[in-house]
C-alpha positions in Angstrom: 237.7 231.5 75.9 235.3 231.1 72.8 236.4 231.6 69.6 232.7 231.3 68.2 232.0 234.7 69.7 230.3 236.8 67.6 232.7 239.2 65.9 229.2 241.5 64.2 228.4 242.4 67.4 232.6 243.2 68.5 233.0 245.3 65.4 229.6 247.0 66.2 231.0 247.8 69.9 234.3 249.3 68.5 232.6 251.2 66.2 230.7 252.9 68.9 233.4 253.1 71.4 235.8 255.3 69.4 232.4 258.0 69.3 232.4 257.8 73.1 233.8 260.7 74.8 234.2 260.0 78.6 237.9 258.4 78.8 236.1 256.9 82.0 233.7 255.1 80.5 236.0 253.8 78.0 238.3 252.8 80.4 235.6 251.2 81.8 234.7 249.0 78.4 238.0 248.0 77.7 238.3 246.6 81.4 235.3 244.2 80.4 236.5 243.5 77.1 240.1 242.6 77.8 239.3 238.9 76.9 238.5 240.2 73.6 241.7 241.4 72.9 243.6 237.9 74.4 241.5 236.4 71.8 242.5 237.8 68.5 245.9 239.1 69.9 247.2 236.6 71.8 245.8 233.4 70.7 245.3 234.9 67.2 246.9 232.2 65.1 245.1 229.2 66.6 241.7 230.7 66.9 242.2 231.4 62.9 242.6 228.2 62.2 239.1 226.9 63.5 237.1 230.1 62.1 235.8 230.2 58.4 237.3 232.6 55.9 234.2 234.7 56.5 235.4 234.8 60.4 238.9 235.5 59.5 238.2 238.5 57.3 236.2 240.2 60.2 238.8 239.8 62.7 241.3 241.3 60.2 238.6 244.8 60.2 238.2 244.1 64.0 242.5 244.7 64.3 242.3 247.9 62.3 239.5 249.0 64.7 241.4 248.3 67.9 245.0 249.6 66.7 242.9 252.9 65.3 241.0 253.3 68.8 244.5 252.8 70.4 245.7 255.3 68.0 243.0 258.3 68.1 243.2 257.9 72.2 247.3 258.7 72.8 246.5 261.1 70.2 244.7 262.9 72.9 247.3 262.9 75.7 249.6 265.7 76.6 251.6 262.8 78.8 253.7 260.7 76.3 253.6 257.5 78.8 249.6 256.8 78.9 249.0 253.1 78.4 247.0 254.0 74.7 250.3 254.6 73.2 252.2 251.5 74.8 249.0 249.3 73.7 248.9 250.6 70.5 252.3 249.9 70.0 252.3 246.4 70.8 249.1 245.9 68.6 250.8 247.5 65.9 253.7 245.2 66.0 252.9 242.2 67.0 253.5 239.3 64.6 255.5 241.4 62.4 258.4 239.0 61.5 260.8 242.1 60.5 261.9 245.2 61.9 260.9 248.1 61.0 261.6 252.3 62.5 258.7 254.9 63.2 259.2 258.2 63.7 256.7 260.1 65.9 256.9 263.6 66.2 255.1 266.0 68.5 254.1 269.8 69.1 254.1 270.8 72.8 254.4 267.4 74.4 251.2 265.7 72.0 251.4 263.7 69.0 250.8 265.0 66.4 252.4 262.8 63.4 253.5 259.6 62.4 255.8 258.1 60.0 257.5 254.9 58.9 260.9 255.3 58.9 262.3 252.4 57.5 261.4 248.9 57.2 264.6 246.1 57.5 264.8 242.1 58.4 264.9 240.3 60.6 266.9 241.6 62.8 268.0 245.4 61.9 266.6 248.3 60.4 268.3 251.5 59.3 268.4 254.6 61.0 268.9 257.9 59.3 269.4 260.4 61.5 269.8 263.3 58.9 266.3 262.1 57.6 264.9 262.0 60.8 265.6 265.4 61.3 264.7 266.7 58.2 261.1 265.4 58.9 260.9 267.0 62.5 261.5 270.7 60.9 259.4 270.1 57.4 256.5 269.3 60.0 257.6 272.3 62.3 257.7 269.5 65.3 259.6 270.3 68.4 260.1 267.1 69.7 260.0 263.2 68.5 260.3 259.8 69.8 262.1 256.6 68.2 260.8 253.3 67.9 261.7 249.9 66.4 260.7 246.8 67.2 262.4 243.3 67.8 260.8 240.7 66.3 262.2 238.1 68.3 260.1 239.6 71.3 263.4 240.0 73.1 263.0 243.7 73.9 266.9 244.2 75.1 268.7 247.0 73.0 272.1 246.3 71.6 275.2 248.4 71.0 274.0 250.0 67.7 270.7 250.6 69.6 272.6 253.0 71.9 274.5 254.2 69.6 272.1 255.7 67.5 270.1 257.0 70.6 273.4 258.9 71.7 273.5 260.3 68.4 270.5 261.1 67.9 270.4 262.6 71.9 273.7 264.8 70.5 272.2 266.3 67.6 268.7 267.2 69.3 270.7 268.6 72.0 272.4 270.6 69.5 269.5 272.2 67.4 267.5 272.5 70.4 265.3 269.5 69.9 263.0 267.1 72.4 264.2 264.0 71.8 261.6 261.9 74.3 262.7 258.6 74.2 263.8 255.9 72.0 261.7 252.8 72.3 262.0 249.2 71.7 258.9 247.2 71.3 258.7 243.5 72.3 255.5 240.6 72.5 254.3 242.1 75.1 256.1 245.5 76.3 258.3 247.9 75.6 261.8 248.9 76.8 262.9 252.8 77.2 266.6 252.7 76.1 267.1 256.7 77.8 265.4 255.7 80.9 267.3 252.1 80.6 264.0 250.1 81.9 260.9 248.3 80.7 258.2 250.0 80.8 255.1 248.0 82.2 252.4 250.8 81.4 250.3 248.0 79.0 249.7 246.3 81.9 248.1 249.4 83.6 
């Protein structure tokens, strides 16, 4: 692939997918485009090194652009599975040497808000489940999903990991809460710890 593609002209193409409206025709785009994304996303720290400072900036704005597009499409789906959410996920997370919690809350099965929870080390990150709920009735949500990442890309949850989803499971059973799933986001997908599977929807 050629890193001396010119990222003008990808920025320009972003910009004017997230005005399209036809999810066809987007899914379309992406479909042709999916080389663009190995380039900055996989491959990301060895094409920096051979691009100028200039180059490197514009990827940086070309990153926002993607994780945003990601963003505003799962914003639009009723289904919390669609392969917008998972992709943005993944975007959002990769290369983050630390883990850190985000809270998304929705109204009638759609997103609707997100927050950062808490931000930890390497390998943990607190989670308050008092705080957590606290959040889902100041924003007068009905349901919300859990997700942390593991930097190591190793997407396996551990005992605290279920612990704090059984909890969590306990309490929204108890106050009459959706609690969807609690998600743990790897390199390059993300495991379901209440369906006890990886989930392979980036790959759809």
């Amino acid at each position: 692939m050629d890193p001396y593609i010119n990222i003008n002209d990808i920025e320009k193409f972003l910009k004017n997918i997230i005005k399209i409206k036809n999810k066809e025709k987007i899914d379309y785009i992406l479909q042709k485009t999916d080389y663009i994304e190995d380039i900055f996303f996989k491959n990301k720290k060895e094409i920096r090194k051979i691009l100028t400072k200039k180059q490197n900036e514009k990827i940086d704005t070309f990153e926002c652009l993607i994780i945003e597009f990601q963003k505003s499409m799962f914003l639009k789906e009723k289904n919390i599975y669609n392969k917008y959410f998972f992709n943005y996920l993944i975007k959002k997370y990769y290369n983050i040497d630390y883990e850190y919690a985000l809270i998304i809350l929705l109204k009638n099965k759609k997103f609707f808000y997100e927050k950062i929870h808490s931000v930890g080390d390497i390998d943990s990150a607190n989670i308050y489940s008092r705080k957590i709920i606290n959040l889902i009735f100041e924003k007068k949500a009905n349901g919300f999903i859990l997700i942390h990442n593991h930097p190591s890309g190793d997407y396996s949850p551990s005992k605290q990991d279920i612990d704090i989803t059984d909890n969590l499971g306990t309490i929204s059973s108890y106050l009459g809460l959706s609690f969807f799933d609690s998600l743990i986001v790897g390199k390059t997908n993300v495991y379901s710890i209440l369906q006890k599977k990886i989930l392979n929807i980036y790959y759809d």
